[in-house]
Biopython code that builds the backbone (N, CA, C, O; Angstrom):
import numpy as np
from Bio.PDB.StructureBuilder import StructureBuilder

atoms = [
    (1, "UNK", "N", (14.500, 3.677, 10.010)),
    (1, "UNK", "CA", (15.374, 3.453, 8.881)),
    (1, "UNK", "C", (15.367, 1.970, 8.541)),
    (1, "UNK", "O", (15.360, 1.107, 9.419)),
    (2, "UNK", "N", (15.370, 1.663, 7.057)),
    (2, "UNK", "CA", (14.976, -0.025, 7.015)),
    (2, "UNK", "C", (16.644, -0.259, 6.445)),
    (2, "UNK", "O", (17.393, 0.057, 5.521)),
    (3, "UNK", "N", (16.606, -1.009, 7.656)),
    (3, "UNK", "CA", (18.403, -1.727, 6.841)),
    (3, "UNK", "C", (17.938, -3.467, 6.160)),
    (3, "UNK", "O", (17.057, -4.280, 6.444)),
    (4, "UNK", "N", (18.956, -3.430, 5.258)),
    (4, "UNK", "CA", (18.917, -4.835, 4.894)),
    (4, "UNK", "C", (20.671, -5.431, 4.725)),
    (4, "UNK", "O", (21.674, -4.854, 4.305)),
    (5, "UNK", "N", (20.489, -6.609, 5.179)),
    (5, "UNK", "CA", (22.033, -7.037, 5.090)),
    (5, "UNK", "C", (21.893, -8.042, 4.255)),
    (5, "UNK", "O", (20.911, -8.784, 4.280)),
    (6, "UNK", "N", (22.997, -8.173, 3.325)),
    (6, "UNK", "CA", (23.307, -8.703, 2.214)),
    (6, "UNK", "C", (24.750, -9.775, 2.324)),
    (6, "UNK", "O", (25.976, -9.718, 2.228)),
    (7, "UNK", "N", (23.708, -10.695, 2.576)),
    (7, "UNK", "CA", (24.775, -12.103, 2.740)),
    (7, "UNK", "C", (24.995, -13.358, 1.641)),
    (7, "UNK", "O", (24.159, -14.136, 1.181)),
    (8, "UNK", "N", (26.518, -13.250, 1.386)),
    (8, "UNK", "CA", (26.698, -14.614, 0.435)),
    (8, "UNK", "C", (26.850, -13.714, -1.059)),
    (8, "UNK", "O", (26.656, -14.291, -2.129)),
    (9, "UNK", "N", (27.191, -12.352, -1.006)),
    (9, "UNK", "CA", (26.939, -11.616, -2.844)),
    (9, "UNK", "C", (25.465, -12.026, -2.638)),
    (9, "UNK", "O", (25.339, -12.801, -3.586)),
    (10, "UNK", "N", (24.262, -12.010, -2.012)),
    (10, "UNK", "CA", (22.993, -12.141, -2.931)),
    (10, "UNK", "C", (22.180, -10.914, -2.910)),
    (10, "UNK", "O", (21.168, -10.645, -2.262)),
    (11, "UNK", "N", (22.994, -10.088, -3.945)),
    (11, "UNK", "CA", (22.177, -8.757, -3.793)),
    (11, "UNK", "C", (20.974, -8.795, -4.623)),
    (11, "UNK", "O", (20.118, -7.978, -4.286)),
    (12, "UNK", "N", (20.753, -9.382, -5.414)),
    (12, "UNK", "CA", (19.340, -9.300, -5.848)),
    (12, "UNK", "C", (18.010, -9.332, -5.026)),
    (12, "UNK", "O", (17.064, -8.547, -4.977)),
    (13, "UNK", "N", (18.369, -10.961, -4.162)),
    (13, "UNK", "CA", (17.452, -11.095, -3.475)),
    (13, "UNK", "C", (17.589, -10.088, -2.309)),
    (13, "UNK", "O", (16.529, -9.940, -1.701)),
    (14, "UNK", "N", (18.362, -9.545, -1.962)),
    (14, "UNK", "CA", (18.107, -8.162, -0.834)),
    (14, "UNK", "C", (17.381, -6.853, -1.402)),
    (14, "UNK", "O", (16.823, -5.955, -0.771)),
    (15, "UNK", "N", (17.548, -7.005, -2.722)),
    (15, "UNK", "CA", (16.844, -5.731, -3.646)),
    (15, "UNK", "C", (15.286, -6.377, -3.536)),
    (15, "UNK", "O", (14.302, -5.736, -3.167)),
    (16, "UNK", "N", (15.293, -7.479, -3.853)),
    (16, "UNK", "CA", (13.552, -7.957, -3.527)),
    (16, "UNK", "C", (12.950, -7.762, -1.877)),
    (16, "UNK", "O", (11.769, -7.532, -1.614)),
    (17, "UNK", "N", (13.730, -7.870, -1.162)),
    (17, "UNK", "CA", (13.681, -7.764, 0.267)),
    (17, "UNK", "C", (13.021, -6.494, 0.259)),
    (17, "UNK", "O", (11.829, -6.275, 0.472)),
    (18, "UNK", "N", (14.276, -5.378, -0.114)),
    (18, "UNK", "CA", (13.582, -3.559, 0.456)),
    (18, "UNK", "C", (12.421, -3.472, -0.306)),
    (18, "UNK", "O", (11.305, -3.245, 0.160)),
    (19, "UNK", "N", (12.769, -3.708, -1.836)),
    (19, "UNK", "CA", (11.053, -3.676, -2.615)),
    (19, "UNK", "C", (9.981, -3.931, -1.516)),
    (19, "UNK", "O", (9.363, -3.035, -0.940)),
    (20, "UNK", "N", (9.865, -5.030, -1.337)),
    (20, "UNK", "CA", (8.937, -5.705, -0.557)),
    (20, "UNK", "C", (8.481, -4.588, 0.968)),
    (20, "UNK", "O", (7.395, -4.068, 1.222)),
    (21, "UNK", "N", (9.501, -4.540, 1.574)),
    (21, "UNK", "CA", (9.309, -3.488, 2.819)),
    (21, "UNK", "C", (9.024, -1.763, 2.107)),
    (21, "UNK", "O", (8.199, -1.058, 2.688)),
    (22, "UNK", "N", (9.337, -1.524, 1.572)),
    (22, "UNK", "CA", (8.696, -0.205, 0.972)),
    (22, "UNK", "C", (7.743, -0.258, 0.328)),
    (22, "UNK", "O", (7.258, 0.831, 0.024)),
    (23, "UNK", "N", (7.008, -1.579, -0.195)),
    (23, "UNK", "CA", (5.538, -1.695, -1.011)),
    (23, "UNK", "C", (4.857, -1.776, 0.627)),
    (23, "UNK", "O", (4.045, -0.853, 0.690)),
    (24, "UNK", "N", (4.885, -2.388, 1.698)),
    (24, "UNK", "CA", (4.785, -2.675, 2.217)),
    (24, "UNK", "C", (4.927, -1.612, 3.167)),
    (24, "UNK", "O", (4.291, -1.970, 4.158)),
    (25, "UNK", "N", (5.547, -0.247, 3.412)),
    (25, "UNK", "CA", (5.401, 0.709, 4.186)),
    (25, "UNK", "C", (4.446, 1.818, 3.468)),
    (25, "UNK", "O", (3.749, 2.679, 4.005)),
    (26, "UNK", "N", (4.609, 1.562, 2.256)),
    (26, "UNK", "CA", (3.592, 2.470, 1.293)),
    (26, "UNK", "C", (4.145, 3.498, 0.861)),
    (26, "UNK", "O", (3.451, 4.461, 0.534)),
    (27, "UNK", "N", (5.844, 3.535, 0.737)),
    (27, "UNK", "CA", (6.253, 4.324, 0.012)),
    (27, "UNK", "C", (6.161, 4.609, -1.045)),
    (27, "UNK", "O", (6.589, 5.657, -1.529)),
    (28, "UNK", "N", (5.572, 3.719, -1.634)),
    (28, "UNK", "CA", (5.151, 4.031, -3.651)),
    (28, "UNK", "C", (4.465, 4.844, -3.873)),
    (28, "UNK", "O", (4.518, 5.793, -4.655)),
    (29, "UNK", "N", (3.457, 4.365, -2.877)),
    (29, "UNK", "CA", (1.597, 5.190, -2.919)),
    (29, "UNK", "C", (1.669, 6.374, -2.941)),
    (29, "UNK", "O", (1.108, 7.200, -3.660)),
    (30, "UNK", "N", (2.971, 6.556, -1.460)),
    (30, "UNK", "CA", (3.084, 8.166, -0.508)),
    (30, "UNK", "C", (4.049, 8.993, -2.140)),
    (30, "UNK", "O", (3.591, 10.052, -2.569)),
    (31, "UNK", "N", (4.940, 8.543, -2.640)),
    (31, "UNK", "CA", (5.534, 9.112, -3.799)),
    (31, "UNK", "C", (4.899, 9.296, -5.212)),
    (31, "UNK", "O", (5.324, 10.075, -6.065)),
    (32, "UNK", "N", (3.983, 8.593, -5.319)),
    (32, "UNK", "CA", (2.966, 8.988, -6.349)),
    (32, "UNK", "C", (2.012, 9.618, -6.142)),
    (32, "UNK", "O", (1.743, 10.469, -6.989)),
    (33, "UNK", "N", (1.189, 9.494, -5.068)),
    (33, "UNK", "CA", (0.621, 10.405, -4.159)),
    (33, "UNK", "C", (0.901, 12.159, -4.379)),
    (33, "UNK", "O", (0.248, 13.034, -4.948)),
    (34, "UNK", "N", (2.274, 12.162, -3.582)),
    (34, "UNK", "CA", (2.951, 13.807, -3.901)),
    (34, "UNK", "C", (3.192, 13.884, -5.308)),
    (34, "UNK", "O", (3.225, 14.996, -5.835)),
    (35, "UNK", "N", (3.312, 13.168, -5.776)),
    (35, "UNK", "CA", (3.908, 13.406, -7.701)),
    (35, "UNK", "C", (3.240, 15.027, -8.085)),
    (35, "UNK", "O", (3.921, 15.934, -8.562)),
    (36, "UNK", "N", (2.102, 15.105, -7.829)),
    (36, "UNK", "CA", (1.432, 16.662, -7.815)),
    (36, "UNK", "C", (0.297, 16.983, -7.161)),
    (36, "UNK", "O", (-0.636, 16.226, -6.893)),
    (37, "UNK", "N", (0.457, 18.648, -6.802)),
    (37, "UNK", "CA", (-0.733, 18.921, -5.563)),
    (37, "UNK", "C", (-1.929, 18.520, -6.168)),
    (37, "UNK", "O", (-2.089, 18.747, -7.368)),
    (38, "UNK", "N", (-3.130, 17.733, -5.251)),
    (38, "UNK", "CA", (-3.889, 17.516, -5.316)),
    (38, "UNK", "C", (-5.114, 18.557, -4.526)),
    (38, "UNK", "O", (-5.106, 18.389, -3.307)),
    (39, "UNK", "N", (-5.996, 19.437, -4.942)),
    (39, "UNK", "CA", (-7.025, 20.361, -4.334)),
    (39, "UNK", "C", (-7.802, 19.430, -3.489)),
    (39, "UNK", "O", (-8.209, 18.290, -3.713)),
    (40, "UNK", "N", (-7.926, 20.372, -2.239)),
    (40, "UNK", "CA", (-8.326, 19.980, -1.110)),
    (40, "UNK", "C", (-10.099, 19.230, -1.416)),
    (40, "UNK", "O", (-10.696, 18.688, -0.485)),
    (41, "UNK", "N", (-10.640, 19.324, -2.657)),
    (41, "UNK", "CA", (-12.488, 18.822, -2.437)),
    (41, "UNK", "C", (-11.631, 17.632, -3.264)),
    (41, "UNK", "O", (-11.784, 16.513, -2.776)),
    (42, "UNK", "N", (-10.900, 17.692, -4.244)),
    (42, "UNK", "CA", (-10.331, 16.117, -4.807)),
    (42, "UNK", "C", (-9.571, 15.634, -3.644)),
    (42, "UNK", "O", (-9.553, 14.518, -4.163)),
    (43, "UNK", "N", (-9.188, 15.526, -2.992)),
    (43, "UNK", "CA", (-8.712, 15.158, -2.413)),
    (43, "UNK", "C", (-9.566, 14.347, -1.139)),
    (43, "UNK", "O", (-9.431, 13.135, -0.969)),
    (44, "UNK", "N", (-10.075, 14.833, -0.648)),
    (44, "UNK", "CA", (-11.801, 14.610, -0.097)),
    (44, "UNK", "C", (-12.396, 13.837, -0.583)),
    (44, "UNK", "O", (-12.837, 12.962, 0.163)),
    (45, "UNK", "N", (-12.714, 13.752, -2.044)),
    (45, "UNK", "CA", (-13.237, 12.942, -2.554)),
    (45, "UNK", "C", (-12.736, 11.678, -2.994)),
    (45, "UNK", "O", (-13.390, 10.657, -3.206)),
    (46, "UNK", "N", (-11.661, 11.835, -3.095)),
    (46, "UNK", "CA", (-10.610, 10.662, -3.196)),
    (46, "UNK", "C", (-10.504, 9.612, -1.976)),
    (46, "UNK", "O", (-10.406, 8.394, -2.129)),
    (47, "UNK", "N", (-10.545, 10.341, -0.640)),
    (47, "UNK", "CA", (-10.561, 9.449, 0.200)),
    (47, "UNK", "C", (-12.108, 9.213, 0.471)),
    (47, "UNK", "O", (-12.122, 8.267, 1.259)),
    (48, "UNK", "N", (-13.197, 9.531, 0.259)),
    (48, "UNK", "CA", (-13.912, 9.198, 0.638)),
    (48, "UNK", "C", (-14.496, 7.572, -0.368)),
    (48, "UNK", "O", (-14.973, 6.504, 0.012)),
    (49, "UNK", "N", (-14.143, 8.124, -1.741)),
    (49, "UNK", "CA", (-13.770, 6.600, -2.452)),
    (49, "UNK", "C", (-13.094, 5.460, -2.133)),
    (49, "UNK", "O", (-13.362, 4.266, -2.270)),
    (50, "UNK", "N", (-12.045, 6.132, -1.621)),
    (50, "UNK", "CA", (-11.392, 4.600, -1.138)),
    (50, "UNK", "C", (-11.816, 4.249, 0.211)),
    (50, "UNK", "O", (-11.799, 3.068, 0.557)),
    (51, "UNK", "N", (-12.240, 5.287, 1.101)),
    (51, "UNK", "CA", (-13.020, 4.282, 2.324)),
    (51, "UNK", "C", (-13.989, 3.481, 1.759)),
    (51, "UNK", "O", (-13.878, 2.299, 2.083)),
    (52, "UNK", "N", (-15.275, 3.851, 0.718)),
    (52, "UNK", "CA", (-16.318, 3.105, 0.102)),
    (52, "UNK", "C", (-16.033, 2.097, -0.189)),
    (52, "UNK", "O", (-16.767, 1.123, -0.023)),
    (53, "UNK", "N", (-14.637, 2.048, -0.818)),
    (53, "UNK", "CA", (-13.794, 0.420, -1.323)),
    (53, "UNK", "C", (-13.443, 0.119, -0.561)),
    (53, "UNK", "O", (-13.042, -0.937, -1.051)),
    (54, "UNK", "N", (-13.028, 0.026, 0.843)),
    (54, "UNK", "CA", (-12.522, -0.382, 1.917)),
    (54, "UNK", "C", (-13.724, -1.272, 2.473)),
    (54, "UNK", "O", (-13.573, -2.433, 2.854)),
    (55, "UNK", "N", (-15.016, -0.537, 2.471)),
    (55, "UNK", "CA", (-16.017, -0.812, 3.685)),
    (55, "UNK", "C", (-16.669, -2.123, 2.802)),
    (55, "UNK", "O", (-17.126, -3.087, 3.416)),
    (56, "UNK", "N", (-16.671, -2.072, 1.159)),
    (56, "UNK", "CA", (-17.308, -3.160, 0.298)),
    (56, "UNK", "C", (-16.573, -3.895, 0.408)),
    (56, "UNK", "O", (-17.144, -4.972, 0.580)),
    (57, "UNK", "N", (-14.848, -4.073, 0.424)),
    (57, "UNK", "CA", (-13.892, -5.500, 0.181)),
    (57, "UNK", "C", (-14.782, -5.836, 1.860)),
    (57, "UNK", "O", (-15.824, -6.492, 1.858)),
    (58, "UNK", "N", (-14.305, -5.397, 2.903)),
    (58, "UNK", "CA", (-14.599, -5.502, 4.503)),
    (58, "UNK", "C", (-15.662, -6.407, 4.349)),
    (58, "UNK", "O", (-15.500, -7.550, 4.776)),
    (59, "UNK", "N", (-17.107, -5.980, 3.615)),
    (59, "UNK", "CA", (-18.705, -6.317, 3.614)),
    (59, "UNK", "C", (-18.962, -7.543, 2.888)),
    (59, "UNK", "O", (-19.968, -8.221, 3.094)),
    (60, "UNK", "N", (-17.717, -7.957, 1.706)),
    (60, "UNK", "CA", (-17.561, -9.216, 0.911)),
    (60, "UNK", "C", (-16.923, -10.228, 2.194)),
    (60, "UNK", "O", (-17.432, -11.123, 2.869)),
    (61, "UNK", "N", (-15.691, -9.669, 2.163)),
    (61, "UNK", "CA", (-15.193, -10.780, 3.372)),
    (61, "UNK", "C", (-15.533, -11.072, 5.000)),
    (61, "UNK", "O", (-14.876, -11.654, 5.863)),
    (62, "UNK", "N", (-17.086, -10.292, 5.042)),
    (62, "UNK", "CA", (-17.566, -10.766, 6.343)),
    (62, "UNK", "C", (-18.891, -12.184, 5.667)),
    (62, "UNK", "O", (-19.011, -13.301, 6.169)),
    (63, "UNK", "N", (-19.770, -11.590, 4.346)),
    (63, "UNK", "CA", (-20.742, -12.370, 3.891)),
    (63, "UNK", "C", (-20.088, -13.723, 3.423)),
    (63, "UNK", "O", (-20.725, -14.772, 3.327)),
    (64, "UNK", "N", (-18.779, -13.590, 3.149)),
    (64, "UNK", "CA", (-18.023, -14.721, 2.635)),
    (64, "UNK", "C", (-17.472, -15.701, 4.085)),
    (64, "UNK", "O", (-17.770, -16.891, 4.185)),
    (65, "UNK", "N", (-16.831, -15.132, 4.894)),
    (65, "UNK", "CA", (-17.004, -15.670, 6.441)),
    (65, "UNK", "C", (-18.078, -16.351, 6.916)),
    (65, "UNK", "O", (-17.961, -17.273, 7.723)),
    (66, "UNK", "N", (-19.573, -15.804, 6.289)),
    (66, "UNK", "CA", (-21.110, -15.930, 7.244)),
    (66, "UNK", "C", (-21.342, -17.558, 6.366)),
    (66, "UNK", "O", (-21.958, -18.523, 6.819)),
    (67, "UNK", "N", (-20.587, -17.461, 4.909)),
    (67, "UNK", "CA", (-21.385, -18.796, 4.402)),
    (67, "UNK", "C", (-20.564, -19.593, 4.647)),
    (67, "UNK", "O", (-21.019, -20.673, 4.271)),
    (68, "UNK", "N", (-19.045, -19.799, 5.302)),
    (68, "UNK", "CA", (-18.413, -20.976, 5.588)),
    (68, "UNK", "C", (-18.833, -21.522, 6.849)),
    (68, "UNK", "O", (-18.357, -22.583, 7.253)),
]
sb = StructureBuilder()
sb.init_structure("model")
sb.init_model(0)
sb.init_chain("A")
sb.init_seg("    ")
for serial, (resi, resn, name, xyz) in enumerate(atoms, 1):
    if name == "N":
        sb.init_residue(resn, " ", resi, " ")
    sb.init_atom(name, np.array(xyz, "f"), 0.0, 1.0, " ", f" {name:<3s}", serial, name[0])
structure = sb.get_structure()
């Protein structure tokens, strides 16, 4: 459970706080995500896209490592 305590009236900046920890736990993703069923070969294919984008950012920031 994510608590946040709110000191001094500064509730705004505690509203930026949970933002931050729920972008950050991936509750957005996981709620847009379910927004509607997705079929099991899209779905498959979906992740297999974003590993591909995973493994190219990974493959930039090792060649980018190799030239410093």
């Amino acid at each position: 459970m994510i608590e946040i305590k709110v000191s001094n009236d500064q509730v705004d900046r505690a509203m930026r706080e949970l933002k931050r920890k729920l972008i950050k736990e991936g509750l957005f993703k996981e709620l847009s995500r379910r927004k509607f069923n997705i079929k099991p070969s899209l779905a498959k294919r979906l992740k297999r896209a974003q590993a591909e984008k995973v493994r190219k950012k990974e493959a930039r920031r090792e060649r980018e490592r190799m030239t410093r």
